[in-house]
C-alpha positions in Angstrom: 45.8 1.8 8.1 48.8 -0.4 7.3 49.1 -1.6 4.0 51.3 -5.3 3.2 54.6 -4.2 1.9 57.2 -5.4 -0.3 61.4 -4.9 -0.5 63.9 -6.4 -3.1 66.9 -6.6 -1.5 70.4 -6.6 -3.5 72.1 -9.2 -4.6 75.5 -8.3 -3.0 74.8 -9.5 0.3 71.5 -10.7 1.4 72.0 -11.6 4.9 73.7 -8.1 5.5 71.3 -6.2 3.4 67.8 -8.0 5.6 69.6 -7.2 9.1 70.0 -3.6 7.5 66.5 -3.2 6.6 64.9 -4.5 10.1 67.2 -1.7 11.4 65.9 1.0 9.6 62.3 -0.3 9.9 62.9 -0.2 13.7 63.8 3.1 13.3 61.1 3.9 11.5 58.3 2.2 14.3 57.7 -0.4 12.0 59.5 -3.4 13.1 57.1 -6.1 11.3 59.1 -7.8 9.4 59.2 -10.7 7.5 61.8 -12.6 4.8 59.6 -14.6 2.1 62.7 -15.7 0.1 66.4 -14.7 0.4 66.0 -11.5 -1.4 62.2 -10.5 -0.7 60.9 -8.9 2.0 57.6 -8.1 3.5 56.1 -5.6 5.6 53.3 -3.3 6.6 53.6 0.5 6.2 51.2 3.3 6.7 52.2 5.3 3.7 54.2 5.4 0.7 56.5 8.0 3.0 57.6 4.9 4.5 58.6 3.0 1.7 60.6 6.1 0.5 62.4 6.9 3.1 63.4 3.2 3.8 64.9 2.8 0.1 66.4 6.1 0.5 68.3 5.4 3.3 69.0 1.7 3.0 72.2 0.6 0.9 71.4 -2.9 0.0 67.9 -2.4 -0.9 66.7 -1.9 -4.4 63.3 -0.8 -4.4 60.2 -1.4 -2.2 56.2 -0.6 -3.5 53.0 -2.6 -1.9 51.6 -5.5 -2.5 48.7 -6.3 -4.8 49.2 -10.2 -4.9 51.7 -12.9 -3.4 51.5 -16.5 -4.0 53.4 -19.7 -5.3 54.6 -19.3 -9.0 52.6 -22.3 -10.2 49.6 -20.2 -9.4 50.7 -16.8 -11.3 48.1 -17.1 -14.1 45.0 -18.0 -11.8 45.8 -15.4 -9.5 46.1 -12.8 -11.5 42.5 -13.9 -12.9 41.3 -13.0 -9.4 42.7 -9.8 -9.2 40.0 -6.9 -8.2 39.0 -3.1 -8.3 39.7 -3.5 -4.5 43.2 -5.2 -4.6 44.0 -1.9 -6.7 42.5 1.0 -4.3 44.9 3.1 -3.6 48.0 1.7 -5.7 46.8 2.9 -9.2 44.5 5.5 -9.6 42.2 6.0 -12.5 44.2 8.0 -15.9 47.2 7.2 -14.9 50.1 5.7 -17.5 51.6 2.2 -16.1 53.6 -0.3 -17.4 54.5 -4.0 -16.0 57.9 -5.6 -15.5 59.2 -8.8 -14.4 61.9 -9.1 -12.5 63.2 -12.6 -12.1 65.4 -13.7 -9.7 68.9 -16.1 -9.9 67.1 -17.3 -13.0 63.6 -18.4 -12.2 61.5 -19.6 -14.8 58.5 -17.8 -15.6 57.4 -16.6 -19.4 58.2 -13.2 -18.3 55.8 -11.9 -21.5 53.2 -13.9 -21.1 52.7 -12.4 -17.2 53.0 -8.7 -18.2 50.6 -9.4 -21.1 48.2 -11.0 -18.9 48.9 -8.8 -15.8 48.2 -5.3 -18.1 45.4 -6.3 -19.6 43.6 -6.9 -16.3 44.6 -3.4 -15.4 43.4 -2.0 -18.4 40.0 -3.7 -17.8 39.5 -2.9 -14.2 40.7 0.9 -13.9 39.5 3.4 -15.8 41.7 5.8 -18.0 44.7 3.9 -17.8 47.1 3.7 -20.4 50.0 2.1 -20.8 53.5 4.0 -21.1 56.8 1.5 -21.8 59.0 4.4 -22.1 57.9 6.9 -18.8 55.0 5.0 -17.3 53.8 7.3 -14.0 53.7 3.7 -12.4 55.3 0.8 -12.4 53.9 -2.8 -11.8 56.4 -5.5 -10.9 56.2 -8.9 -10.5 59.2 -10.5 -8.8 59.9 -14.4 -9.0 62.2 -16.2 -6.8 61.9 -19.8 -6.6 58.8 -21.1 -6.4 56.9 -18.0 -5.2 55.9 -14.5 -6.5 55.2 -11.3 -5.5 52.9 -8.9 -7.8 53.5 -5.1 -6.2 53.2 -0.8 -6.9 56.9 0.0 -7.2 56.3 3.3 -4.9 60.7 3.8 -4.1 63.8 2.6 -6.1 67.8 3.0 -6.2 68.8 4.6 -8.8 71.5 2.7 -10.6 75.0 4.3 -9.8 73.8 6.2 -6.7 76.8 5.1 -4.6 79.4 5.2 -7.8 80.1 9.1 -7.4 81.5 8.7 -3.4 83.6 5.4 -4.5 86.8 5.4 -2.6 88.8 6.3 -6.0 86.4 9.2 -7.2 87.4 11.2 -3.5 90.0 13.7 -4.1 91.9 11.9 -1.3 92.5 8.5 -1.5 93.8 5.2 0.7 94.3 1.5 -0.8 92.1 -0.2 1.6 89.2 2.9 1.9 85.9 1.4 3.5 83.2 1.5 0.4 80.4 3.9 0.8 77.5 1.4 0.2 79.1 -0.7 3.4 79.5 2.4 5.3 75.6 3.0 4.6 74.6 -0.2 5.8 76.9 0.1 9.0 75.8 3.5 10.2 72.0 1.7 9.6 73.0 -1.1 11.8 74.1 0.8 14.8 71.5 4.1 15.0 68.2 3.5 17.2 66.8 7.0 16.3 67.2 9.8 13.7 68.8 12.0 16.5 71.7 9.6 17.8 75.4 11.1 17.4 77.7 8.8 16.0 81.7 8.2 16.5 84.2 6.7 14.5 87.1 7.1 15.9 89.3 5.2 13.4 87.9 8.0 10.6 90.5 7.2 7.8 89.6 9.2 4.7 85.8 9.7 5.9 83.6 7.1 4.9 81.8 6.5 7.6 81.3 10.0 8.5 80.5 10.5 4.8 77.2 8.7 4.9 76.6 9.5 8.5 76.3 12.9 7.4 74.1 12.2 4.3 71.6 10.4 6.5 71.0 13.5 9.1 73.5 12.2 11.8 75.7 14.8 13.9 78.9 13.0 13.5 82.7 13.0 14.6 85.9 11.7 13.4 88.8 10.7 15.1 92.1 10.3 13.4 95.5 9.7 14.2 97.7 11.4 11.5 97.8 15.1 10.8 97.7 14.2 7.2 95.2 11.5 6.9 92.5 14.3 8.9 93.4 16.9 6.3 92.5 14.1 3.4 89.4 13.0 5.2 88.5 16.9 5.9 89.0 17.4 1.8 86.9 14.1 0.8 84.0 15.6 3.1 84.2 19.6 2.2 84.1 17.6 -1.3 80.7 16.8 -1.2 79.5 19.8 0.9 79.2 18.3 4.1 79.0 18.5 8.2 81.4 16.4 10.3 84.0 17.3 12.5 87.3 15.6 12.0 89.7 15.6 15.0 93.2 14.7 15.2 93.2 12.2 18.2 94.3 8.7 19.4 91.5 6.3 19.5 93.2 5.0 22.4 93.1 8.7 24.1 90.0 9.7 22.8 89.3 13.7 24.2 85.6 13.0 24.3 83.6 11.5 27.1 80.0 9.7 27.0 78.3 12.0 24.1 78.0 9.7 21.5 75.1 7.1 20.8 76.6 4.6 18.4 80.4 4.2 17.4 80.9 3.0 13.7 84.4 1.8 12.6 86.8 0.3 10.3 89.9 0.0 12.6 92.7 -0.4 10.1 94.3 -3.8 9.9 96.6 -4.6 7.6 96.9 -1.7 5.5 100.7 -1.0 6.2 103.8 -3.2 7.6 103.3 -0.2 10.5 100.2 -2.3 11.6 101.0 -5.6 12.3 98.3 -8.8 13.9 99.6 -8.5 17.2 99.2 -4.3 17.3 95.4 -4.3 15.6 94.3 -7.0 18.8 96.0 -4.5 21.0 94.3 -2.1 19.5 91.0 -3.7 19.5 91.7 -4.6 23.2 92.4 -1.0 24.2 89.5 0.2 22.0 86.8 -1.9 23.8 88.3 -1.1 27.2 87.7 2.7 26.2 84.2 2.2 24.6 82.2 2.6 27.6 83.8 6.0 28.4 83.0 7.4 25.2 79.0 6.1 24.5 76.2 6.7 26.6 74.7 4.0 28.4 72.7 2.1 25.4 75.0 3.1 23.0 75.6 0.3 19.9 78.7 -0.6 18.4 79.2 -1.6 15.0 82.7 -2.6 13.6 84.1 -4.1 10.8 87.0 -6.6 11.0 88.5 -9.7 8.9 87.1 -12.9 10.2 90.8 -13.7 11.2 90.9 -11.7 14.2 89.0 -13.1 18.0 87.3 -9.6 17.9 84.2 -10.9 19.6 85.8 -12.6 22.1 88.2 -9.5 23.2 84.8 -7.3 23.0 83.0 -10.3 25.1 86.0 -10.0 28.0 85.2 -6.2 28.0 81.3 -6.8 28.5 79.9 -6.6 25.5 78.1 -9.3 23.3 77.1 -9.6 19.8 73.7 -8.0 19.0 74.3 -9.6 14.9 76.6 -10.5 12.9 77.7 -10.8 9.2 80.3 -11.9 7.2 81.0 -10.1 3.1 83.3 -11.8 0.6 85.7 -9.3 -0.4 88.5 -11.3 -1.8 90.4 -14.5 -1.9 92.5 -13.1 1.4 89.5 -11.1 3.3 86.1 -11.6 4.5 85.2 -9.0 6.8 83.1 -9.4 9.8 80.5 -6.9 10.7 79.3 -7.3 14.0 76.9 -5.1 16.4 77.8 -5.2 20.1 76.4 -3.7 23.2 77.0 -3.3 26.5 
C-alpha cells in the first residue's frame, strides 16, 4: 500500500530541482507527483526504500519522510488537535526517542516553539514509550511552512550537509576554470536516464564530472575527450575517488562509437579559451546534433548544458529533435546556463 509522501526541495534552484525529482520518481515506477508550493513536494511511495533511494540519488533535494498532516497554516494548531493513533501507524513506533523541528521557509511566520511544543506533546500522549531525544532522537518530526500551507511529516531520508563539497571542481587533483559542478552534473545524469541500466555518453568529458556522478549512481559510462592531457586529468580526478568510467581520447565530431549508448550528458565547452570562439561552439553544436543519432539508440535522451546566449534548441530542432524540458540556473552576472532535455 502506498503511503502520501513528502520532498523539500533546495533552495538553489527549484524549477531544476522538481523536473529532477519527477525523473528519478519515473525511474523509480512512481511517477505521481505533485508540487504543493515551490519547494514541497508530494507523492506516494510503497516503502521508506523509496524515499531513500530518491534523496540519495537526487542533487537538489533535501530530505523526503511521509506525511502525517497537510493543511493551510492558519489551521496548524486545530489540526494537530485532531491528530490520531492511526495518522501515526507505521511512522513512529512505540519506545522510540523523537524530537520535532520546524523548518520554515523564505521566512514564513509561524511560532516555531509553540508548534513543536504542541506537536510533541500529542506524541507523547498517543504513543506509548516514547521519549524525546533533542540531541540523537531515532526520529525526527518536521513541520515545514511555506506560505500559507504546512506540511507535518516522518523525516525517513536526508542530505547530509557538505555531501557534494568533497568532489567540488577545486578539491579534484586536476583542475579547469570553468569545471561543471558535481551537484549540476547529479541533476543532469537524473534528467536524461529512463532506467538504472541505461549507458551514458559524454563526449565533451572535460575533467570528469559528468562521468563522476554517472558512475556514483550505478551507470556504465564513457568519456570522450579531445586533448591527450585533459583525458589524463579527467582519468586522475576519477581513479581519485575509486571509480569506473572509461575515458577516451576522441573528437566528439568523430566519435569511434556507434548506437550503444542510452542517454548523452554534456557540457560542450564554450567560452573557456580564446581557442573557442561563438561561431566554432554553434559549429560544434551543429555537428554534434548531426552525429547524435549515430551514437544513441533509438529512444535515447539528451541532456546538455549551454548559456542561454546560444540558438541551441533551434540547431537541435533543424536536426530532429525537440525539447523534452527545459531550465535555466543563475550562475553569474555574464552566464545563465540552459539545461535542456531533447529527443529524437
Amino acid at each position: 500500500m502506498k503511503k502520501p509522501s513528502f520532498f523539500l526541495l533546495s533552495g538553489e534552484a527549484p524549477e531544476l530541482a522538481y523536473g529532477e525529482i519527477k525523473s528519478i520518481h519515473r525511474l523509480l515506477g512512481e511517477p505521481s507527483v505533485k508540487l504543493l508550493e515551490k519547494r514541497i513536494v508530494l507523492s506516494e511511495l510503497r516503502s521508506r526504500t523509496a524515499a531513500v533511494e530518491i534523496v540519495g540519488r537526487a542533487a537538489y533535494t533535501k530530505l523526503g519522510g511521509f506525511i502525517i498532516k497537510q493543511g493551510l497554516l492558519t489551521d496548524i494548531y486545530d489540526d494537530i488537535t485532531q491528530i490520531t493513533r492511526e495518522d501515526l501507524n507505521d511512522l513512529i513506533s512505540d519506545a522510540v526517542t523523537f524530537r520535532v523541528k520546524v523548518k520554515r521557509i523564505e521566512g514564513t511566520l509561524i511560532d516555531s516553539m509553540q508548534v513543536e511544543r504542541k506537536l510533541a506533546e500529542k506524541i507523547l500522549k498517543l504513543c506509548r514509550r516514547v521519549s524525546i531525544d533533542l540531541s540523537n532522537p531515532e526520529k525526527i518530526v518536521i513541520v515545514i511552512a511555506y506560505g500559507s500551507l504546512y506540511v507535518v511529516g516522518t523525516v525517513e531520508a536526508f542530505k547530509k550537509q557538505g555531501e557534494f563539497e568533497a568532489r567540488r571542481p577545486k578539491r579534484r587533483p586536476f583542475k579547469l576554470p570553468s569545471a561543471l559542478m558535481p551537484k549540476l552534473a547529479r541533476c543532469m545524469v537524473n534528467l536524461a536516464v529512463r532506467s538504472y541500466g541505461d549507458k551514458i555518453l559524454d563526449p565533451f568529458a572535460g575533467t570528469g564530472s559528468i562521468v563522476i556522478e554517472a558512475s556514483l549512481l550505478g551507470h556504465v559510462n564513457v568519456g570522450l575527450e579531445i586533448k591527450d592531457w585533459i583525458v589524463e586529468g579527467a582519468l586522475a580526478n576519477v581513479r581519485w575517488l575509486s571509480l569506473d568510467s572509461e575515458l577516451i581520447q576522441a573528437d566528439a565530431s568523430l566519435p569511434p562509437l556507434r548506437c550503444c549508448f542510452d542517454a548523452a550528458v554534456t557540457d560542450p565547452p564554450y567560452g573557456r579559451s580564446t581557442s573557442i570562439p561563438k561561431k566554432s561552439f554553434v559549429d560544434l553544436i551543429e555537428i554534434f546534433f548531426s552525429n547524435l543519432d549515430t551514437l544513441l539508440k533509438e529512444d535515447g535522451l539528451t541532456c546538455i548544458a549551454y548559456p542561454r546566449a546560444y540558438p541551441v534548441d533551434e540547431i537541435a530542432s533543424s536536426n530532429g529533435y525537440r525539447i523534452v524540458e527545459s531550465y535555466e540556473v543563475y550562475v553569474h552576472r555574464s552566464l545563465t546556463r540552459v539545461i535542456s532535455v531533447f529527443e529524437s
